[in-house]
ROSE-4610 file (N, C-alpha, C; in Angstrom, 1 decimal, always signed):
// ROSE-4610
residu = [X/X/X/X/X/X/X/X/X/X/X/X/X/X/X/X/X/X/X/X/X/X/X/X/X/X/X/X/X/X/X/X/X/X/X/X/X/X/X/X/X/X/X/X/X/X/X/X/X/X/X/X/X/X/X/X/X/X/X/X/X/X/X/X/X/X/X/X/X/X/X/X/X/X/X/X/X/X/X/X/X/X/X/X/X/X/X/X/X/X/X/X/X/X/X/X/X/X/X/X/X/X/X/X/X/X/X/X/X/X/X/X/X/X/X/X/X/X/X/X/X/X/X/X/X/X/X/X/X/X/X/X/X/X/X/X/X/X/X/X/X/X/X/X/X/X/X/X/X/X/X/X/X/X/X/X/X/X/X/X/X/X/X/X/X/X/X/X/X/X/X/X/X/X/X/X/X/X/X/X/X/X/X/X/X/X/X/X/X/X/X/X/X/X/X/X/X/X/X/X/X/X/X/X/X/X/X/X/X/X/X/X/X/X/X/X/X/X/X/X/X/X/X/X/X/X/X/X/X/X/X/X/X/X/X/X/X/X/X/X/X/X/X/X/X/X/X/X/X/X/X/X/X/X/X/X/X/X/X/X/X/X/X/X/X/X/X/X/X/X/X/X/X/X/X/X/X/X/X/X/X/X/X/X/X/X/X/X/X/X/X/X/X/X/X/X/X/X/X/X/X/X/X/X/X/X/X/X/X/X/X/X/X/X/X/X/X/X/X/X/X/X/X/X/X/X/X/X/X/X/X/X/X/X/X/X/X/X/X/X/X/X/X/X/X/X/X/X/X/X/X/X/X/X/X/X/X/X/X/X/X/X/X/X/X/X/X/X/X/X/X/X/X/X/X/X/X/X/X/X/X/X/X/X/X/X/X/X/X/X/X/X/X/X/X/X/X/X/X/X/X/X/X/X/X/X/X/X/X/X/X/X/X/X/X/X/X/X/X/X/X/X/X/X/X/X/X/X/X/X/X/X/X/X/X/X/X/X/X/X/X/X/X/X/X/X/X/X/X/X/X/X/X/X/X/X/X/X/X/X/X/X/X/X/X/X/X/X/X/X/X/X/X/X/X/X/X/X/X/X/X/X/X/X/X/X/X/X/X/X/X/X/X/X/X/X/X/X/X/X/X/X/X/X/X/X/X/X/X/X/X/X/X/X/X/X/X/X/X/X/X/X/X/X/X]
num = [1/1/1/2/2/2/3/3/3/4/4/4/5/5/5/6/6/6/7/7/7/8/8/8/9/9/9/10/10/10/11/11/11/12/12/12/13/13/13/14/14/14/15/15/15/16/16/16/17/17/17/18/18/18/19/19/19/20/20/20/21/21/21/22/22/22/23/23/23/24/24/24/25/25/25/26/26/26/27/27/27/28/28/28/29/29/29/30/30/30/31/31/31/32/32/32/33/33/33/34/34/34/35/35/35/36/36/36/37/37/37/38/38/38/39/39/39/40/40/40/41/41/41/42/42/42/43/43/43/44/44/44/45/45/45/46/46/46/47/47/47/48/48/48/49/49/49/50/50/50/51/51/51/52/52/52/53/53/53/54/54/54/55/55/55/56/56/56/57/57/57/58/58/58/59/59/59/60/60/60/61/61/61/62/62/62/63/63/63/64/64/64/65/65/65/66/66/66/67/67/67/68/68/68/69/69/69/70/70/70/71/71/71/72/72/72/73/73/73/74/74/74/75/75/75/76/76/76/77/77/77/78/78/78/79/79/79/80/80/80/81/81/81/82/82/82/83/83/83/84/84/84/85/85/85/86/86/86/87/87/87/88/88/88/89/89/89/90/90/90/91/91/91/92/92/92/93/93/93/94/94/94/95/95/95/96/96/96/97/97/97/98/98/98/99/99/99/100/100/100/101/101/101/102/102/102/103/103/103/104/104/104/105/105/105/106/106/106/107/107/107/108/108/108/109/109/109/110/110/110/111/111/111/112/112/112/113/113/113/114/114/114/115/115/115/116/116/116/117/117/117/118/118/118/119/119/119/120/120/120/121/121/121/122/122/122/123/123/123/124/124/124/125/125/125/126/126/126/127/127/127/128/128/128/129/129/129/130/130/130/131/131/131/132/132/132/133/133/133/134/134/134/135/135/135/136/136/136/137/137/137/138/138/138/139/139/139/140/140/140/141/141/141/142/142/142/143/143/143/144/144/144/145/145/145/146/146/146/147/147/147/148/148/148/149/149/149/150/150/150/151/151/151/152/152/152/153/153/153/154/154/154/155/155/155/156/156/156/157/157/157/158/158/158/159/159/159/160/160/160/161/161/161/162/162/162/163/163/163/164/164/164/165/165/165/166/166/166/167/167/167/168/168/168/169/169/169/170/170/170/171/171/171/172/172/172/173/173/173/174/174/174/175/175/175]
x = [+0.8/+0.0/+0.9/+0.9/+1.4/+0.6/+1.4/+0.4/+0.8/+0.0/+0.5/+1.0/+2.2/+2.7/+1.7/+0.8/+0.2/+0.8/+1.0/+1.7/+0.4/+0.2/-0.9/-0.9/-2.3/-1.9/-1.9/-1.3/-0.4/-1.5/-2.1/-2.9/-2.7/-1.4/-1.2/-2.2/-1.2/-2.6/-1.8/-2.2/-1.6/-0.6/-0.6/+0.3/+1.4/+1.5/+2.8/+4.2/+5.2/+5.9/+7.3/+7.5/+8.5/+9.7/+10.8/+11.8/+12.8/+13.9/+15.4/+16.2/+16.3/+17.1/+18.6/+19.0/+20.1/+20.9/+20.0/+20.1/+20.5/+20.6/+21.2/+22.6/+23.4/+24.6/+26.1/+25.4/+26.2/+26.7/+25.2/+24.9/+25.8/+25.2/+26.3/+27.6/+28.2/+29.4/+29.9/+29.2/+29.9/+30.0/+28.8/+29.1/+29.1/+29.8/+30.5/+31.3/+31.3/+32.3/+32.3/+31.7/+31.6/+30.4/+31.1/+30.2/+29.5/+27.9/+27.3/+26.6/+26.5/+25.8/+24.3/+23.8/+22.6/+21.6/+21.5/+21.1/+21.1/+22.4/+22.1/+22.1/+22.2/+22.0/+20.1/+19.5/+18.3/+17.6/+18.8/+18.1/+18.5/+19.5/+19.7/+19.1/+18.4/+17.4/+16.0/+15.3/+14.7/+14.4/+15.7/+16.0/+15.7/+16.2/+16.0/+14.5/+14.0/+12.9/+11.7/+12.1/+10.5/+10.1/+10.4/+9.9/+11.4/+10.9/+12.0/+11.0/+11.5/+10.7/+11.0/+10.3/+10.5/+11.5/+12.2/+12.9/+14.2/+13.9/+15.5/+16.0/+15.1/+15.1/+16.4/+15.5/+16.4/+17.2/+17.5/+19.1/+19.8/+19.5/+20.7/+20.8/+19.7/+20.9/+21.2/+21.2/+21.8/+23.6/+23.6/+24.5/+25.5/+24.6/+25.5/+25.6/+24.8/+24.6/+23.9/+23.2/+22.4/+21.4/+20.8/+19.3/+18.0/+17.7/+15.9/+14.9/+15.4/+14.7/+14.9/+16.3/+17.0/+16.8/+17.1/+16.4/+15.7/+14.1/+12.9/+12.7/+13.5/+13.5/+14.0/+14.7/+15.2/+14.3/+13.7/+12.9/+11.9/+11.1/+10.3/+10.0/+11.1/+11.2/+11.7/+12.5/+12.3/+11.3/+10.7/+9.7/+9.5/+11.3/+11.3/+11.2/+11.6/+11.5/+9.8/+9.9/+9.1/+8.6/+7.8/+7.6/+6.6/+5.9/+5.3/+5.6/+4.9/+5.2/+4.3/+4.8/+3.8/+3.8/+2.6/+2.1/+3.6/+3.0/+4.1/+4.2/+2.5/+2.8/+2.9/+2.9/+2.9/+2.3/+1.0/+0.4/+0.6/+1.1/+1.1/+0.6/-0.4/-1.4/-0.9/-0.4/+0.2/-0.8/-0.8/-2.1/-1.3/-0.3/+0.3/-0.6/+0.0/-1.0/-1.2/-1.2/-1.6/-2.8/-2.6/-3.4/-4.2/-3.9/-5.1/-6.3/-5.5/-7.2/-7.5/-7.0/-7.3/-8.4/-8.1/-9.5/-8.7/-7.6/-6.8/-7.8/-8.1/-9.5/-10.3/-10.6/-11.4/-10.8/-9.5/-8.5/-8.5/-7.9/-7.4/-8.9/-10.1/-11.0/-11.9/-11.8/-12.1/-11.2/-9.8/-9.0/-8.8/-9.3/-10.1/-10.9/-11.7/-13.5/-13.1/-11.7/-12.0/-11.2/-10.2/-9.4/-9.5/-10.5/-11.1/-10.0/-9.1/-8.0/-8.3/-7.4/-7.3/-5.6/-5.7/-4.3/-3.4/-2.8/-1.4/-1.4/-2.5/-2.7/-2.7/-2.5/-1.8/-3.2/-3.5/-4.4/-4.5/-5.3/-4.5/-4.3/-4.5/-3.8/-2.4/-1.8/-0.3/+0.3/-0.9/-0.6/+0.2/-1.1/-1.3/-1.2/-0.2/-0.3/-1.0/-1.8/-1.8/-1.1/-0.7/-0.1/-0.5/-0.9/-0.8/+0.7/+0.8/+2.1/+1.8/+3.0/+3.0/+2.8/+4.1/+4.2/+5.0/+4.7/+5.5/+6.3/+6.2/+6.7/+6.3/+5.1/+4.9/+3.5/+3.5/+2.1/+1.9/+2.6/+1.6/+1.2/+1.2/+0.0/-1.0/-0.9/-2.2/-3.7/-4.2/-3.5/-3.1/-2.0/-1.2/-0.9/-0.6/-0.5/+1.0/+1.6/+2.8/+2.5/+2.8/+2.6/+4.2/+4.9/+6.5/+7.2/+7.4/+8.2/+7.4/+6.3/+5.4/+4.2/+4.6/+3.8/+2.1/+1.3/+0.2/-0.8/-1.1/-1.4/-3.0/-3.4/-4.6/-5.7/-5.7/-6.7/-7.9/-8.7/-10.1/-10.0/-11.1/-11.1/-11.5/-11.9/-12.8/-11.5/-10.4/-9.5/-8.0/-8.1/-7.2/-7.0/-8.7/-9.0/-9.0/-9.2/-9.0/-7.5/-6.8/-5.0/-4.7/-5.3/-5.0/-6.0/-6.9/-7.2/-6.6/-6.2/-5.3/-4.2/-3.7/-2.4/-2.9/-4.0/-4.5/-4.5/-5.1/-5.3/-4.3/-3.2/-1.9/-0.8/-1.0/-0.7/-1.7/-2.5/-3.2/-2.8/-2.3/-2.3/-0.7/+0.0/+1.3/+1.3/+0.4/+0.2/+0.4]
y = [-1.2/+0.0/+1.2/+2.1/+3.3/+4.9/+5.2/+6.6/+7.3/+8.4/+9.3/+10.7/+11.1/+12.5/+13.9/+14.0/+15.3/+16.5/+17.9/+19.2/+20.3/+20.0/+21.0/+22.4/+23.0/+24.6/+25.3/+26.1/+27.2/+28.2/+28.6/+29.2/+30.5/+31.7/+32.7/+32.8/+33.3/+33.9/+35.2/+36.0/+37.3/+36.9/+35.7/+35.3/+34.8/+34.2/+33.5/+34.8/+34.3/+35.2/+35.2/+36.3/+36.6/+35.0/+35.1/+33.8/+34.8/+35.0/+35.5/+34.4/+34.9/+33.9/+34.1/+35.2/+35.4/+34.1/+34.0/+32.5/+31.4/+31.2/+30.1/+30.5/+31.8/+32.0/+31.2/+30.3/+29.3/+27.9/+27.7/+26.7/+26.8/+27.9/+28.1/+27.7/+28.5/+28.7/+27.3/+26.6/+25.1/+24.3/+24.1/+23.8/+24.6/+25.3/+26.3/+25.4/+25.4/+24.6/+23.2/+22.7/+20.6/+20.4/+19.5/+18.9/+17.7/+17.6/+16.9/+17.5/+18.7/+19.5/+19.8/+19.5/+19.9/+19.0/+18.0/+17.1/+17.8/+18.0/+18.6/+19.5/+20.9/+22.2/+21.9/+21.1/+21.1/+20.3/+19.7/+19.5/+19.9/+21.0/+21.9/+23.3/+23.4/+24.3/+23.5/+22.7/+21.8/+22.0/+21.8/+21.6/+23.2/+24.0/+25.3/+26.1/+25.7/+26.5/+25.4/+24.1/+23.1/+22.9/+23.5/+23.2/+24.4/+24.2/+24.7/+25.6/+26.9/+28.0/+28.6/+29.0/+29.1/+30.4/+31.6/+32.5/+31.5/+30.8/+29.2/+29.1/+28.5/+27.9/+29.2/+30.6/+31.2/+31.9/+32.0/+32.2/+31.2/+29.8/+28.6/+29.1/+28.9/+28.9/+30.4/+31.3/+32.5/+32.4/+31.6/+31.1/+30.5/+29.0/+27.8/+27.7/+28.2/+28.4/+27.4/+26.5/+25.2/+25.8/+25.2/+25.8/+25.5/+26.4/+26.4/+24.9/+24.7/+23.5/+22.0/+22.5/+21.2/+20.6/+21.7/+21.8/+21.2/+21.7/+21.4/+20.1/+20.0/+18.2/+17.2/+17.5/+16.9/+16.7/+18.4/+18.5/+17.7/+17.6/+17.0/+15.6/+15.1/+13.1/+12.4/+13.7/+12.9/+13.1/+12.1/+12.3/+13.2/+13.2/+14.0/+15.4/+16.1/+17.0/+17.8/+19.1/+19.3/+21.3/+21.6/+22.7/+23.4/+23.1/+23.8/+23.3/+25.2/+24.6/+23.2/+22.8/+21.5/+22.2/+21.1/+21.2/+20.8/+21.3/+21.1/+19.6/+19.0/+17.2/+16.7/+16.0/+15.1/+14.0/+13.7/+12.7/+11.5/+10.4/+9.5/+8.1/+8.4/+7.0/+5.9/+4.7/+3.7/+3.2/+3.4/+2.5/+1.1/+0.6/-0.6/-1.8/-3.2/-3.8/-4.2/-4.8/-4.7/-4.1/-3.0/-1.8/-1.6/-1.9/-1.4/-2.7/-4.3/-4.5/-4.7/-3.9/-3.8/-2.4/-2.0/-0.6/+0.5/+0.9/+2.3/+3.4/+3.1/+3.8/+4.7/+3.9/+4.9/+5.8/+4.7/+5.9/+7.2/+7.2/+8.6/+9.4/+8.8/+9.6/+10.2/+9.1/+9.9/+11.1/+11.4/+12.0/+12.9/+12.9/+14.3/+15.0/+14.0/+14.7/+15.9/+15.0/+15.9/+16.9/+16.8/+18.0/+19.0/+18.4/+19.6/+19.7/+18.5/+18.7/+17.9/+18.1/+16.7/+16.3/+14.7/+14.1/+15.0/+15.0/+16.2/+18.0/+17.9/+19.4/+19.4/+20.8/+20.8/+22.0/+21.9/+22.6/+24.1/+24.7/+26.3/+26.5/+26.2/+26.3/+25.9/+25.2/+25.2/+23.9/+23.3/+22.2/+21.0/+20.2/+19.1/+19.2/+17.9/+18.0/+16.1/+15.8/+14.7/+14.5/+13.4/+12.3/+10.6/+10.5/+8.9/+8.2/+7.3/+6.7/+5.1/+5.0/+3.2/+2.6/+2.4/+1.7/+2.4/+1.8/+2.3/+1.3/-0.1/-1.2/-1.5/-1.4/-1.7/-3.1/-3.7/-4.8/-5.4/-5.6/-6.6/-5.8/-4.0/-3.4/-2.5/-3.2/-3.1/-2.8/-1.8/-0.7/+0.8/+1.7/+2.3/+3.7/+4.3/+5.5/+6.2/+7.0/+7.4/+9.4/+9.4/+11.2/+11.4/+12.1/+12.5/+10.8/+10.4/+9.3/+8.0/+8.4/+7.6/+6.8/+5.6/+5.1/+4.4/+4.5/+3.9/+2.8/+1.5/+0.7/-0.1/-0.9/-1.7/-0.3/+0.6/+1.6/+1.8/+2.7/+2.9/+4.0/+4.7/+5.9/+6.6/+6.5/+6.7/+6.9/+6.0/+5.6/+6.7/+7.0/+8.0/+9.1/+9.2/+11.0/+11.5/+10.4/+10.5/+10.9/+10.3/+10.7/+12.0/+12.1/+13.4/+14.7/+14.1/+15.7/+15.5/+14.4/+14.4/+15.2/+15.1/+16.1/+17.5/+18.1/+19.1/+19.4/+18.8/+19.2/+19.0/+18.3/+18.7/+20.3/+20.3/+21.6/+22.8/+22.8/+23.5/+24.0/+23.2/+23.2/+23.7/+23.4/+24.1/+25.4/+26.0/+27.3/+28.1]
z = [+0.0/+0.0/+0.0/-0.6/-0.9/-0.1/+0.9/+1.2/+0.6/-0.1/-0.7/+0.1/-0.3/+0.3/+0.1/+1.2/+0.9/+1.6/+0.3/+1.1/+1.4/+2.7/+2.9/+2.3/+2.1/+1.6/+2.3/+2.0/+2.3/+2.7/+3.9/+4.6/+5.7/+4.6/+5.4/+6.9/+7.9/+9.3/+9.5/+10.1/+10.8/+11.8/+12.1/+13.3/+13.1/+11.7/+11.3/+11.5/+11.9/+12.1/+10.7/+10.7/+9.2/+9.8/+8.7/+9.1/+8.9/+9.7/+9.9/+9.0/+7.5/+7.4/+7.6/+8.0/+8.7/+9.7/+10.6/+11.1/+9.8/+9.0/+8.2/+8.5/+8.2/+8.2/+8.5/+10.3/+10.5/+9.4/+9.5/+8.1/+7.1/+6.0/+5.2/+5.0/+6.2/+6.2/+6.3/+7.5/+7.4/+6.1/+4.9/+3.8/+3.2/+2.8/+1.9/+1.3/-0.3/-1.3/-0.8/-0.2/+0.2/-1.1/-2.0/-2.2/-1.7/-2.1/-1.6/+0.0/+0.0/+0.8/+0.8/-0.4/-0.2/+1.1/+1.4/+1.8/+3.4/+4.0/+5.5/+5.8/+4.2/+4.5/+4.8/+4.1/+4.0/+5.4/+6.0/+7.2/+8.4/+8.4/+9.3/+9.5/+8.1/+7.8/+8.6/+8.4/+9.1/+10.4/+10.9/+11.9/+13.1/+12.0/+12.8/+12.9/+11.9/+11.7/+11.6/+11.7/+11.5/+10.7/+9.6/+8.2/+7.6/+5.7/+5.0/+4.0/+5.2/+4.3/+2.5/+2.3/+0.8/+0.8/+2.2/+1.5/+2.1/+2.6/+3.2/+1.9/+1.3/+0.1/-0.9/-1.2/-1.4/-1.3/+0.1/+0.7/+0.2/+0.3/+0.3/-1.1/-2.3/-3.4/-3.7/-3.4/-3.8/-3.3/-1.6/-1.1/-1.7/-2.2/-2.6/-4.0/-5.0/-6.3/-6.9/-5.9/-6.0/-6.5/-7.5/-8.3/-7.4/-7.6/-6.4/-7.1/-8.3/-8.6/-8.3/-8.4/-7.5/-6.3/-5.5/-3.9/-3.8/-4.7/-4.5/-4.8/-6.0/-6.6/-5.2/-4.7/-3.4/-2.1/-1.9/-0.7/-0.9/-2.3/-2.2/-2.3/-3.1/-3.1/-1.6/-1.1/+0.6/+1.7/+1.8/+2.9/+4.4/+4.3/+5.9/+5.7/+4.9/+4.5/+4.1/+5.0/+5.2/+4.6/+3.6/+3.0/+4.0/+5.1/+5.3/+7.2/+7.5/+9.3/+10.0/+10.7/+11.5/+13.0/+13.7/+14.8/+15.6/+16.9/+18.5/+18.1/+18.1/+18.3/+16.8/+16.4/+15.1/+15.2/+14.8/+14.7/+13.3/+13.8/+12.8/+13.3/+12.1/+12.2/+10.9/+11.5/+10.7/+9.8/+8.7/+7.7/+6.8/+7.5/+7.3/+7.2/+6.4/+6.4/+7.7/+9.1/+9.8/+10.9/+10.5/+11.2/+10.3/+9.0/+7.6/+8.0/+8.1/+8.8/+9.8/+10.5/+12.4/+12.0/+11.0/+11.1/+11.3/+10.6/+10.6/+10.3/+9.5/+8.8/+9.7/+10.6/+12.1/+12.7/+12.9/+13.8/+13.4/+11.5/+10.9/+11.2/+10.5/+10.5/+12.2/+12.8/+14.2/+14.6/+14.5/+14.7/+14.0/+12.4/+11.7/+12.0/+12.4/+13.1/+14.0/+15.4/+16.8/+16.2/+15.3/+15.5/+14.2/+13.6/+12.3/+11.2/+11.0/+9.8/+9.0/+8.0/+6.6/+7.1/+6.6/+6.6/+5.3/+6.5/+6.3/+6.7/+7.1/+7.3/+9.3/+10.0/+11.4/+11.5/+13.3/+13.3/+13.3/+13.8/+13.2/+14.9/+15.9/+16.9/+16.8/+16.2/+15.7/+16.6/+17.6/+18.4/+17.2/+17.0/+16.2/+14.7/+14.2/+12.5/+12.5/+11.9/+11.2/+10.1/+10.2/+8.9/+9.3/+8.2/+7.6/+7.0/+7.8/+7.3/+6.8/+6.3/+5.5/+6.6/+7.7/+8.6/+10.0/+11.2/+12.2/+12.9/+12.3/+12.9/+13.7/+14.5/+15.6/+15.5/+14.6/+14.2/+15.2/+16.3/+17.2/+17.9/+17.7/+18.5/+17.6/+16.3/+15.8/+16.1/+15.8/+15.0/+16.0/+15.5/+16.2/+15.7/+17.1/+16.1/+17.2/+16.4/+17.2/+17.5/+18.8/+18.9/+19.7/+18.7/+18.9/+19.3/+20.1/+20.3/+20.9/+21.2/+22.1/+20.7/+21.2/+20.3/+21.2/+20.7/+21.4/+20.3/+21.1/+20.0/+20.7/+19.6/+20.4/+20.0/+19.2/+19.6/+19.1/+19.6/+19.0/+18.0/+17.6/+17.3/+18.6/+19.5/+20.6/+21.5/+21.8/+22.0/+22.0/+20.7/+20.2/+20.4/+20.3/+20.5/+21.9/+22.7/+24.5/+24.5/+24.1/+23.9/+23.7/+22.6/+21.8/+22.7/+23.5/+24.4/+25.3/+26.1/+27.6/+27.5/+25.9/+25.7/+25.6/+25.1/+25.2/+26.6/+27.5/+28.8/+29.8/+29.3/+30.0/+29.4/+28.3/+27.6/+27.7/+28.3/+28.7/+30.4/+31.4/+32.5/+32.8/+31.8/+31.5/+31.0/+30.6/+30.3/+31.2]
């Protein structure tokens, strides 16, 4: 089964804040003339900002003299790599075969319901991103879903969505 990579759209808010890409500078300089740099300029960029903004994009090649097409050819055939900001948590729901017939299906869609997104899109509270993945390796706890490093398995849709507000309501109490 093949999931497909969806790039959510691009949904200016008044709240998004500009990107310094001054901050790359470090970056830069460390691959400056290495070849075979694109790869961790692109995930140190990643890395700094959560996603790889489009003026990232053109700083590096004005920088490195790497074509903005290239880049893109790259950012986009690797999965990790990410064009748009994501939530604090990262939701990934395994649609492996395992979990696909344990009823993944519920999961994703109950966990659309509560948090008002489509798979791949993050909520505009900036908490939560959903994604659908192939697999998480985890089949004997079919079916499963992982939030940051914590994997939870055996679940409902009923199940999931209790997860996913207890984190609300501990993130809420940390406020």
């Amino acid at each position: 089964m093949r999931i497909q990579r969806l790039q959510p759209e691009s949904k200016p808010t008044a709240k998004e804040e500009p990107i310094n890409v001054n901050l790359l500078e470090p970056l830069l300089d460390k691959y400056k003339g290495k070849k075979g740099s694109l790869i961790p300029l692109l995930q140190g960029t990643q890395e700094m900002f959560g996603y790889i903004p489009r003026e990232a994009f053109d700083k590096i090649s004005k920088v490195s003299g790497i074509s903005l097409s290239d880049m893109y050819g790259v950012a986009t055939f690797y999965a990790q790599f990410r064009l748009a900001p994501v939530g604090k948590y990262i939701i990934k729901v395994c649609h492996g075969t395992a979990c696909h017939v344990q009823n993944a299906d519920a999961i994703s869609d109950a966990i659309k319901e509560a948090l008002n997104v489509k798979d791949g899109e993050t909520t505009e509270d900036k908490m939560f991103t959903l994604e659908s993945v192939a697999c998480l390796g985890c089949c004997s706890l079919a079916p499963v879903m992982m939030i940051g490093d914590e994997a939870y398995g055996k679940l409902t849709g009923n199940s999931a969505v209790k997860i996913i507000k207890d984190i609300k309501i501990k993130e809420s109490q940390s406020n």
